[in-house]
C-alpha positions as CSV (number, residue, x, y, z in Angstrom):
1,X,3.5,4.7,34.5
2,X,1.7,1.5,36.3
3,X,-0.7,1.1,33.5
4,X,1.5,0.9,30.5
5,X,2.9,-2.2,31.8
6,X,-0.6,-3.6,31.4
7,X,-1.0,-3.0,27.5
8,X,-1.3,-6.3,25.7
9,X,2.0,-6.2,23.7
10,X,-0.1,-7.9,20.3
11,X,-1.7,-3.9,20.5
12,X,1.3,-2.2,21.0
13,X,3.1,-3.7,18.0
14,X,-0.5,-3.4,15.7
15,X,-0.6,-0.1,16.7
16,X,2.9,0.5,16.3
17,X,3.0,-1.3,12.8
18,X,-0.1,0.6,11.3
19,X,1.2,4.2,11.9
20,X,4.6,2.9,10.2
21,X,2.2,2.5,7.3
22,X,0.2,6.1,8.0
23,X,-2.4,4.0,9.2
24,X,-4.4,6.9,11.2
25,X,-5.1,5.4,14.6
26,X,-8.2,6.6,17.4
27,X,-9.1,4.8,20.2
28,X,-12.6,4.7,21.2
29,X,-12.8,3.7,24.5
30,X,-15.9,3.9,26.9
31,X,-13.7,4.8,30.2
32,X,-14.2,8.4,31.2
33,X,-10.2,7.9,31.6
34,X,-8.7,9.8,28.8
35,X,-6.2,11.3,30.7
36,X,-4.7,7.7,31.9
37,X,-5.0,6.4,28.3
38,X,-3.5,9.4,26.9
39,X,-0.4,9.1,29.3
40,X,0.2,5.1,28.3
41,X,0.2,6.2,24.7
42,X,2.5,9.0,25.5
43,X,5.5,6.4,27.2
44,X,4.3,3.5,24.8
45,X,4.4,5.8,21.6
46,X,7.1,8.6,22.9
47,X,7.8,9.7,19.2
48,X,3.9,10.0,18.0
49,X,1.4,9.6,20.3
50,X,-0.1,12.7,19.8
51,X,-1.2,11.8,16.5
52,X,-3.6,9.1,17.9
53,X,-7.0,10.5,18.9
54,X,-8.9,9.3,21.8
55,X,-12.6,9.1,22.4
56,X,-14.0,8.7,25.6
57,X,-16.7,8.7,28.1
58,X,-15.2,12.2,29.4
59,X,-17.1,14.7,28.2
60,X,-14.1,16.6,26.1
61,X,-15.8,15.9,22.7
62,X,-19.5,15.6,20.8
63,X,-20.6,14.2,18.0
64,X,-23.3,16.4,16.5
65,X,-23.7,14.1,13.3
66,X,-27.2,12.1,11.4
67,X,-25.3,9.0,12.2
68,X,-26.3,6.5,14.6
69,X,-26.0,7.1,17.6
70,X,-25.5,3.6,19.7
71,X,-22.4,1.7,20.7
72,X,-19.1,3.1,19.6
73,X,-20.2,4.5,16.3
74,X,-20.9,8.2,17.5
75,X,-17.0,8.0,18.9
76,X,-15.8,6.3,15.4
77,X,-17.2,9.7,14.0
78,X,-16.3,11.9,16.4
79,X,-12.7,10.4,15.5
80,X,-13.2,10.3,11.6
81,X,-13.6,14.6,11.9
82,X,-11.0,15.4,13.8
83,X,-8.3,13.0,11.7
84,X,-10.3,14.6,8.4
85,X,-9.8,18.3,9.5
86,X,-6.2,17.0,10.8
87,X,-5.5,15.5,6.9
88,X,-7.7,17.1,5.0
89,X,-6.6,15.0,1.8
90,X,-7.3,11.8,3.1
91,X,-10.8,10.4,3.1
92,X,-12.4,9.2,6.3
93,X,-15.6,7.6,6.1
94,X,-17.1,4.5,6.9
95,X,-15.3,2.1,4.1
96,X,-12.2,3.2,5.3
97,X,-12.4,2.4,9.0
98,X,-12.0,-0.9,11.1
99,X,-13.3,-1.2,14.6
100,X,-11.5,-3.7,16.6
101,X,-13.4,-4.0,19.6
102,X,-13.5,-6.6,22.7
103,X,-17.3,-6.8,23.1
104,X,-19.3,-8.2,20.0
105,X,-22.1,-6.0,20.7
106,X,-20.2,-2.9,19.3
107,X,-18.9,-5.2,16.4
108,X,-22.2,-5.8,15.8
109,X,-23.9,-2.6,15.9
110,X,-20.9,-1.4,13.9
111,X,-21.3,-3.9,11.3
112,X,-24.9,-3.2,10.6
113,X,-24.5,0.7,10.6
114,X,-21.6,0.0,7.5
115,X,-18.3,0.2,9.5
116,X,-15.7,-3.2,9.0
117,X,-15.2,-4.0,12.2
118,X,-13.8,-7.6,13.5
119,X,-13.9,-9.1,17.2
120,X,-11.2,-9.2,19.2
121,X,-11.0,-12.0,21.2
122,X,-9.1,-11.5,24.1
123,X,-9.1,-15.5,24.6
124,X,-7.2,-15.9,21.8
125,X,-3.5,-16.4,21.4
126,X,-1.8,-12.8,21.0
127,X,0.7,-14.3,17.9
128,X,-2.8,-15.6,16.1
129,X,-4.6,-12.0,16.9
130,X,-1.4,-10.1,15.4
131,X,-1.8,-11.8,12.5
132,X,-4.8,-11.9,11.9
133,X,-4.7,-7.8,12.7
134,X,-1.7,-7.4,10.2
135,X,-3.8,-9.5,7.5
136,X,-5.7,-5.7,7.4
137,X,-3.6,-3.8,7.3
């Protein structure tokens, strides 16, 4: 597929390195386009994609939570319950969860409701970013 050539390779090996360390990964995206996302991960991660969950603008999910309810933070939750019903011994709550996000709105909004989160800078160089990403994990 066209768009899997896009990925930004620093991603594809983060990703790839945190679910070698059961690092649960969800990707909390605002595109309605969770079909096209679902189908990059699919060819980028043939041999577990389908352990990643996606949240999207598409209307497949709700979050019916007391949480707040702004930037990506009702998708972050949305996320944390499904990976909690699908590993039901694992704890996933706020302190355990990183948002790595592009626009420093959502870092910030995610900051101040209690989630780590860190700005990705897309500016950057992708061997600084991978580092700094693997410094957390």
């Amino acid at each position: 597929m066209e768009l899997s050539e896009h990925a930004r390779p620093v991603f594809v090996a983060f990703i790839s390195q945190a679910m070698k360390r059961n690092i649960r990964v969800a990707i909390c995206t605002f595109s309605p386009q969770t079909r096209h996302i679902a189908e990059v991960l699919r060819i980028l991660f043939p041999h577990n994609y389908q352990c990643i969950i996606i949240r999207g603008r598409d209307q497949s999910w709700t979050y019916e939570g007391n949480g707040m309810k702004n930037g990506k933070q009702p998708y972050i939750a949305s996320a944390a319950t499904e990976l909690q019903v699908r590993y039901p011994t694992q704890v996933f709550e706020k302190t355990t969860t990183i948002l790595i996000d592009d626009d420093q709105s959502n870092v910030k909004l995610a900051l101040h409701d209690g989630t780590r989160a860190i700005w990705f800078n897309k500016d950057d160089d992708d061997f600084q970013i991978l580092e700094n990403l693997q410094l957390m994990i």
